[in-house]
C-alpha positions in Angstrom: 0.0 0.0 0.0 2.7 2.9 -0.9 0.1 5.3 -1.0 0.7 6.2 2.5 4.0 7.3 1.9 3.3 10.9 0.7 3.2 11.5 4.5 5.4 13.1 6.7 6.6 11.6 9.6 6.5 13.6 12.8 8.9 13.6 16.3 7.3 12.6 19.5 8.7 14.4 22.9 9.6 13.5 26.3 10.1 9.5 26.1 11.3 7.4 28.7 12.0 3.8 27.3 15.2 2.9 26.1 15.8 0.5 23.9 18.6 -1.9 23.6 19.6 -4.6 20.5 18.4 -6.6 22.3 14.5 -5.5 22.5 12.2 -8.0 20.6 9.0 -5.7 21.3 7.0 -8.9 22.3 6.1 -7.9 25.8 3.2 -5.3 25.4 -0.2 -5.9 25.1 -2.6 -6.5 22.1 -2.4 -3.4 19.4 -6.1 -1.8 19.3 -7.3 1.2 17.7 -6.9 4.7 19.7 -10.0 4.9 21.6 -12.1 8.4 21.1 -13.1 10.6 18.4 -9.3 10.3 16.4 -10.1 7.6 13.9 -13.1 7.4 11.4 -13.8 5.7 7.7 -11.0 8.3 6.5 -7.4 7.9 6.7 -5.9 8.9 10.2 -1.8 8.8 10.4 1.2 10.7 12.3 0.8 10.3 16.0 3.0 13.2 17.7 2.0 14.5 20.8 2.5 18.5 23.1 5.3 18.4 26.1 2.7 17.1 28.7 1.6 14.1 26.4 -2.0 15.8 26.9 -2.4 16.7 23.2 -2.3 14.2 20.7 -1.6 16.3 16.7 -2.2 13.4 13.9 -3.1 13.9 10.3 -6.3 12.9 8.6 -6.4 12.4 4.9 -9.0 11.6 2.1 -11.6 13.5 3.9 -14.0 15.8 1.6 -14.2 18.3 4.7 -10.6 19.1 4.2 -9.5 22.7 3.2 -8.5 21.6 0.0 -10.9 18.9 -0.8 -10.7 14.8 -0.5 -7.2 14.7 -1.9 -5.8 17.0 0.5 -4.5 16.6 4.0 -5.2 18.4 7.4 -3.4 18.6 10.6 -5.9 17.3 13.3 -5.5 18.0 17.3 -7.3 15.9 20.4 -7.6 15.8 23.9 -6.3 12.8 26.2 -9.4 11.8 28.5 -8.7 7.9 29.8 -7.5 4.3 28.7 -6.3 5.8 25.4 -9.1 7.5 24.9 -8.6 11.0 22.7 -11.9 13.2 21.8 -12.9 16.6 20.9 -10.5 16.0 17.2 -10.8 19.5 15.6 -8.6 20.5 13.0 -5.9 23.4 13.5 -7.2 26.4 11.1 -4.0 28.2 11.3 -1.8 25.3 10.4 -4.0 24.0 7.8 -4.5 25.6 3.9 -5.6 23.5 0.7 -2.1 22.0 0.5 -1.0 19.2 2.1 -0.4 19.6 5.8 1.8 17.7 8.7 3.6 18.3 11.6 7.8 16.8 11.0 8.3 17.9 14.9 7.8 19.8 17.7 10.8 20.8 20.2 11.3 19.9 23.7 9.3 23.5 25.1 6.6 22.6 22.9 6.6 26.1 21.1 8.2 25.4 17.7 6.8 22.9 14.9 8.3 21.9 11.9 5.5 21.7 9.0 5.4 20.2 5.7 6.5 23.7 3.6 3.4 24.0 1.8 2.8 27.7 2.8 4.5 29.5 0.4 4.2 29.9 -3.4 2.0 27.5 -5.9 1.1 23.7 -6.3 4.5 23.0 -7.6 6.4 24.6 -4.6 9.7 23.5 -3.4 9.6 20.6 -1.1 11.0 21.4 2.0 10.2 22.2 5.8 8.8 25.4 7.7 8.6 26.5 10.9 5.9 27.7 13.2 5.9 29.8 16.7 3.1 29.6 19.7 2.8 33.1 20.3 -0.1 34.6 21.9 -2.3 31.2 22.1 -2.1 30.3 18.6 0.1 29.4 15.5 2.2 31.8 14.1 2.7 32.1 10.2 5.2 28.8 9.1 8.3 30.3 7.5 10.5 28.1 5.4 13.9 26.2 6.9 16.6 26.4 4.9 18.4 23.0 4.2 21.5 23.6 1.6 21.0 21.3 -1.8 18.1 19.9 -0.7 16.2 18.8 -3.9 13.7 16.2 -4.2 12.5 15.0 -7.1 9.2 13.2 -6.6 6.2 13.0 -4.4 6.8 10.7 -1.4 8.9 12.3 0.9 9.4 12.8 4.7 11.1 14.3 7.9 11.4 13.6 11.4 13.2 16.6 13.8 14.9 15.5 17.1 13.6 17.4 20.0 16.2 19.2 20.3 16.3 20.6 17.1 19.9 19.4 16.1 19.0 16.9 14.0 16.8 16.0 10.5 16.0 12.8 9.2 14.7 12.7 5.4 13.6 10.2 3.6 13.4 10.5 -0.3 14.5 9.7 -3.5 18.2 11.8 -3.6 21.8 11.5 -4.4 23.3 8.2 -3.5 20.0 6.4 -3.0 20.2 2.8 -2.9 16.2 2.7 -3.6 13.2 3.9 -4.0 13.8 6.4 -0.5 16.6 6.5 1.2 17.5 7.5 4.6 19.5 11.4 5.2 20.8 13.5 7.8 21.2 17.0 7.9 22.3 19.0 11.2 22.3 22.3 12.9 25.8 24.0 13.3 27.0 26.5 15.8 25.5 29.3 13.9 21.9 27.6 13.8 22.4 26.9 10.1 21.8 23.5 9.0 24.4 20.8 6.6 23.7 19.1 3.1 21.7 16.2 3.3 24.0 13.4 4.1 23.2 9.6 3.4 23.2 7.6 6.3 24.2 4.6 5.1 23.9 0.9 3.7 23.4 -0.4 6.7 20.0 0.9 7.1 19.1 1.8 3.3 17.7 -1.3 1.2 16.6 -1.6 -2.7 13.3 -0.8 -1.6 11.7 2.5 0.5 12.7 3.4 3.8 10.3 5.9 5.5 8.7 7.5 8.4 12.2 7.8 10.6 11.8 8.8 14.2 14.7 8.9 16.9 15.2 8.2 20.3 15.2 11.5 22.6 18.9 10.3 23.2 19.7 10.0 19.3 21.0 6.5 19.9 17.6 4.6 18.1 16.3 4.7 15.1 13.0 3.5 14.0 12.0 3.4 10.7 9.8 1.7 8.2 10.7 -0.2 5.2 9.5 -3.0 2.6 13.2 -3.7 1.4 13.9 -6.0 4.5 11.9 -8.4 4.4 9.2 -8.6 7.4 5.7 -9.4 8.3 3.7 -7.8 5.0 4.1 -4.6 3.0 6.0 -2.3 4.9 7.4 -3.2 8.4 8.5 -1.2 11.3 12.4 -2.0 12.2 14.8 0.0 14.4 18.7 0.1 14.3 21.3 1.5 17.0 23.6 4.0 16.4 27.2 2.5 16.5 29.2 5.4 17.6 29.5 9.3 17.4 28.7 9.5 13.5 24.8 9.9 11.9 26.3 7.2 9.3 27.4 4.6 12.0 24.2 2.0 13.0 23.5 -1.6 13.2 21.7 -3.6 11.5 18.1 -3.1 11.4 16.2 -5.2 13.4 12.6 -6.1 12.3 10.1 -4.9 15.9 8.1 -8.0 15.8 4.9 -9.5 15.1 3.2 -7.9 17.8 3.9 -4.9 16.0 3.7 -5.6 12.5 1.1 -7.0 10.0 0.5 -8.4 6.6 -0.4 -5.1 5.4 1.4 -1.2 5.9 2.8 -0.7 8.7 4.7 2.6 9.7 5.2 6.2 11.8 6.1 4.5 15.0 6.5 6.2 18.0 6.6 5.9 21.5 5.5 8.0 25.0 6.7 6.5 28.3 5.8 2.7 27.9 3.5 3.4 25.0 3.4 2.4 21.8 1.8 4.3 18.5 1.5 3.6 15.0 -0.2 3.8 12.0 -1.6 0.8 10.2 -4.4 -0.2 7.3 -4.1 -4.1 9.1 -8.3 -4.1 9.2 -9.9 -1.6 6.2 -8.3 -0.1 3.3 -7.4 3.2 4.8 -4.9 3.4 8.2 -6.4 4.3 11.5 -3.5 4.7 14.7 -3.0 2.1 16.9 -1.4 1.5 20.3 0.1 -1.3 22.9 1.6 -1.0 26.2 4.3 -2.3 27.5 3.7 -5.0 29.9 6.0 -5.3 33.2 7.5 -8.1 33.8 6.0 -10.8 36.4 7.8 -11.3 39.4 6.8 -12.5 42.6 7.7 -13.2 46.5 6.7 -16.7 48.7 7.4 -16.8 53.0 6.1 -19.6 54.7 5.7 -19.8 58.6 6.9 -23.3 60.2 4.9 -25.4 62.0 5.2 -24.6 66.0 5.7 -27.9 67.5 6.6 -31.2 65.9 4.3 -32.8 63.7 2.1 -30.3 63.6 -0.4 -28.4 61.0 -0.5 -24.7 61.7 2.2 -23.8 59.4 1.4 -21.7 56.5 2.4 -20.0 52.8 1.7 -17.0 51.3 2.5 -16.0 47.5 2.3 -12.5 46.0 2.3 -11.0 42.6 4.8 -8.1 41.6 4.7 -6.8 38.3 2.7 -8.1 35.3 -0.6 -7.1 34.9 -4.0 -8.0 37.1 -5.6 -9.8 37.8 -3.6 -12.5 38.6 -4.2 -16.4 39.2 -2.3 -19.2 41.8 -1.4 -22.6 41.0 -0.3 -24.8 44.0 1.1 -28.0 43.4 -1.1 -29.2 45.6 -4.3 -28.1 43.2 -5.3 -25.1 45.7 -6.1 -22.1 43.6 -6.1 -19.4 46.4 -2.7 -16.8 46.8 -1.6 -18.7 50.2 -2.2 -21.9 52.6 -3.1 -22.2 55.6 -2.8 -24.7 58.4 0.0 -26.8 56.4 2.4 -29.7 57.7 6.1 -29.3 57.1 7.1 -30.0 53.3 7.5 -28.1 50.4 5.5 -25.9 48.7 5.0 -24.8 44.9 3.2 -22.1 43.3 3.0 -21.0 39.8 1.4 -17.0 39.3 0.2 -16.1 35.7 -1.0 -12.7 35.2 -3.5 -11.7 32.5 -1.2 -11.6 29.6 -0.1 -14.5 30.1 3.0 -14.3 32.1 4.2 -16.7 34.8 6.6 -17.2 37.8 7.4 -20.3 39.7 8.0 -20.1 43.5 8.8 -22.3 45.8 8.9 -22.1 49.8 9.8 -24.9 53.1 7.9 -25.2 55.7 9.6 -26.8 58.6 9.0 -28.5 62.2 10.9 -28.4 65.2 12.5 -31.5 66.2 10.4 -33.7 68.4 13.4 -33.2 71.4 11.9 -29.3 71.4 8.6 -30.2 70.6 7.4 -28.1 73.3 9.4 -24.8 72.5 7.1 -22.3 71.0 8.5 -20.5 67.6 6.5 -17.2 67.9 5.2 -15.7 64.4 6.4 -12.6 62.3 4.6 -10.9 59.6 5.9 -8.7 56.7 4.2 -6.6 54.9 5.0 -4.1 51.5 3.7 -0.6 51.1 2.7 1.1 47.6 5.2 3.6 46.5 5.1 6.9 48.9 1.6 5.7 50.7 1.4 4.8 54.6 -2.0 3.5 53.6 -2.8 -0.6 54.3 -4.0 -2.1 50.7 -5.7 -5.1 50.3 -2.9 -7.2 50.7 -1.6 -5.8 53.6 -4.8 -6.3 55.4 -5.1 -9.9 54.2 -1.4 -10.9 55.6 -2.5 -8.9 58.7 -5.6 -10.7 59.3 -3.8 -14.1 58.7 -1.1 -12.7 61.0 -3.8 -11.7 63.6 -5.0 -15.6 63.6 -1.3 -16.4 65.2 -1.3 -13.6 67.7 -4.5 -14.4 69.5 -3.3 -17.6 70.5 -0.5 -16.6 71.7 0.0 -15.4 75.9 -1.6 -12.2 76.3 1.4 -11.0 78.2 3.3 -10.7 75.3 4.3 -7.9 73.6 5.2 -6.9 69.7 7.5 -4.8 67.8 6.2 -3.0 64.6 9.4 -2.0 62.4 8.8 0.3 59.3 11.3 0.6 56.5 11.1 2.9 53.4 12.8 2.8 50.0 15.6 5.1 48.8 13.5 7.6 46.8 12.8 10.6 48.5 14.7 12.5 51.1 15.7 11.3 54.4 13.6 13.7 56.1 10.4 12.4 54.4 10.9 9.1 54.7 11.4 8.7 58.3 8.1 10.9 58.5 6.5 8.0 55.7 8.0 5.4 57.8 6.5 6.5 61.2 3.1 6.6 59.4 3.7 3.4 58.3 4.2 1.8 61.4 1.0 4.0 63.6 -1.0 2.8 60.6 -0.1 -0.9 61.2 -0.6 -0.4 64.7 -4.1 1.1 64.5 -5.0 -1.7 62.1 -4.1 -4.5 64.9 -5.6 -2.5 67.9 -9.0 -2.2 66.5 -8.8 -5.7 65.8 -8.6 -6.7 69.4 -5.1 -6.4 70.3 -4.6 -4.5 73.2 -2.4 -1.2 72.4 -0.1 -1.4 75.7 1.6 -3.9 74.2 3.1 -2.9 70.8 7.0 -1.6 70.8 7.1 0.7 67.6 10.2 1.7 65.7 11.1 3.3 61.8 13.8 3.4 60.4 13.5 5.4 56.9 15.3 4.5 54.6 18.5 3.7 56.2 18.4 -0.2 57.1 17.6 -1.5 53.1 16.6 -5.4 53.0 18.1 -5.2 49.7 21.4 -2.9 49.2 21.7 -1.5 45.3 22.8 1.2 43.2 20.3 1.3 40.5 17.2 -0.3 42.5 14.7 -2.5 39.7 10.6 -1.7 40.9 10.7 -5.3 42.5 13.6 -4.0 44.9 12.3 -0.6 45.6 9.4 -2.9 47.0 10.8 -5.7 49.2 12.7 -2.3 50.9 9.0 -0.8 51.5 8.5 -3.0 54.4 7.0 -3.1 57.7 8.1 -5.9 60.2 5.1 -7.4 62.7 7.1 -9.6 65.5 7.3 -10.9 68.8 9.3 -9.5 71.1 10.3 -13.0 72.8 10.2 -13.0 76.8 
């Protein structure tokens, strides 16, 4: 379907994922159409969005409302609402004339874009870029960027600008070209003036078209489409790392999967935090945008509690879920489908979590007994507990482990007493986070005094952030957790 190509690719600001060589871009959910009022029977293509990822600018083609008729193409705007979901689509009056219209990019303060040049002369104007200032809430008038020798002959074309506005990738038919469109660089010098086009190299140009570039905020990934590398269907979405300091220097492209890609077009990829958008014609004749999200990875935690005197059944296991995506399901060895047991013999103890795309994690836990010559010693119970990210709030699971946990303590002598120990992770100051952590532990407190437990008798203590159950430079989510803990135990006579 080359028809798409007479777009214009755009740049997308402010993105957090990076991507490595090895990515396979299997992990994220399944693609669906961008919820809202952005696609309809016409053709919608060119996902970029403002600085606060609240704005979504795409383009909308082949509609008879357009300026300049059915063959002409406008610059569309809408408004984020939730899940994905963008209305209010209005088209941008002073960005827009009978020509065709795109956004190529939008800088980092969100008050420059870079426009398909079709503001200046007649139909058979020179093919270039122009560039348009927010100034007193609106779109000021594009004027024309001036790229030395640029000359393209033909009429599929495109651009993507960098964020910072260093950097242009072109795709067309120009000097050098190995195919139909080839990949080129131009850059801004020291005096704001910008280089010849430059060709970027075999590596990443093929006998057929290469189109709709976009890079990393970082410069160090491209993403581009082509239908000279083989791939799923017409065009395909790869991406290629840069190899070292030069625009010409990348690896080879890699093709961004079958999640991704389709039987049919395929192209103007870009991503916003763990977000994925595209443009595809995959279900009708004309392309709607799509998106996928990037699913975290499962991981998990199992503690058991032994059995208190020799050949007994009051031991027990509890399994949770970090990561992946709810809701989640438990598969115990034993057949048991709930997150835990309870009121288990010594053995051990198997659990497999799958979340709801899918994903799975094996655990395994001991439960042990004392030996039968200290049968009659009593091991007193501990609980531990894991707080959501900067809340002193119990959640669900919190109260669950403390109600199992409160199971233990009423059986216990009521002349005992317990400590309550609460521990935050590394991510805010030290000065909030012994405040978080003394929260933390009145909050756990209060939870197991209006259960019944008499107040006299807890011991409490926080500690903020400086006693880590897990010690690291560069903390993953699953570590930053296990260090959000609060410690329920007995303080032993």
């Amino acid at each position: 379907m080359n028809k798409l190509r007479h777009f214009l690719f755009v740049s997308a600001q402010f993105f957090l994922l990076t991507v490595t060589a090895q990515s396979t871009f299997t992990a994220i959910s399944t693609p669906q159409k961008l919820g809202g009022s952005v696609n309809t029977e016409v053709e919608e293509s060119m996902p970029v969005f403002d600085k606060e990822s609240s704005t979504l600018f795409f383009v909308r083609s082949f509609d008879a409302k357009s300026i300049g008729g059915k063959n002409d193409q406008d610059i569309w705007s809408s408004q984020k609402e939730v899940d994905f979901s963008y209305s209010n689509a209005n088209p941008i009056k002073e960005l827009n004339n009978k020509f065709n219209n795109a956004i190529v990019g939008i800088n980092k303060a969100g008050d420059h874009v870079y426009l398909l040049n079709s503001y200046e002369g007649k139909k058979d104007l020179k093919k270039g870029i122009s560039l348009s200032e927010f100034k007193r809430k609106k779109w000021g008038k594009a004027k024309e960027l001036r790229i030395p020798k640029l000359d393209i002959d033909g009429d599929f074309y495109g651009f993507h600008i960098n964020e910072d506005e260093t950097a242009i990738i072109l795709s067309f038919n120009g000097p050098n070209s190995e195919g139909e469109e080839d990949l080129y660089v131009s850059t801004k010098n020291s005096d704001g003036k910008w280089s010849e086009p430059v060709h970027m190299g075999s590596e990443l140009n093929s006998k057929g078209f290469e189109i709709s570039p976009f890079l990393s905020p970082n410069n160090d990934t491209l993403f581009f489409s082509s239908n000279g590398m083989g791939g799923q269907g017409d065009a395909d979405i790869f991406y290629s790392i840069r190899t070292g300091e030069s625009w010409t220097s990348w690896s080879i492209p890699m093709n961004i999967g079958s999640k991704i890609n389709s039987s049919k077009f395929d192209a103007y990829f870009i991503y916003s935090g763990k977000n994925y958008y595209w443009s595809s014609n995959r279900e009708a004749i004309r392309a709607d945008i799509y998106y996928a999200t990037e699913i975290p990875p499962l991981n998990g935690t199992i503690r058991s509690t032994d059995v208190t005197v020799y050949k007994g059944k009051d031991g027990m296991v509890q399994a949770t879920a970090i990561g992946g995506i709810a809701p989640y399901t438990f598969s115990w060895e034993s057949g048991e489908k709930s997150d835990g047991l309870d009121m288990v013999p010594k053995g051990l103890y198997s659990v497999t979590i799958t979340d709801s795309y899918g994903q799975q994690v094996s655990l395994k836990a001991t439960v042990n007994e004392p030996e039968p010559s200290i049968a009659t010693n009593v091991i007193y119970p501990e609980a531990i507990i894991y707080f959501d990210r900067q809340s002193s709030y119990l959640n669900p699971q919190n109260k669950k482990e403390l109600e199992s946990f409160l199971v233990q303590l009423k059986a216990l002598d009521a002349t005992l007493k317990f400590q309550v120990i609460s521990h935050c992770d590394s991510r805010s100051s030290d000065e909030y986070n012994m405040w978080l952590g003394e929260r933390r532990m009145t909050r756990t407190i209060d939870f197991l005094v209006a259960k019944g437990i008499d107040k006299s008798r807890f011991l409490g203590d926080f500690k903020g952030e400086s006693q880590p159950d897990i010690i690291c430079e560069t903390c993953t989510e699953t570590q930053f957790t296990l260090n959000r803990r609060t410690i329920i135990k007995v303080v032993k006579p």
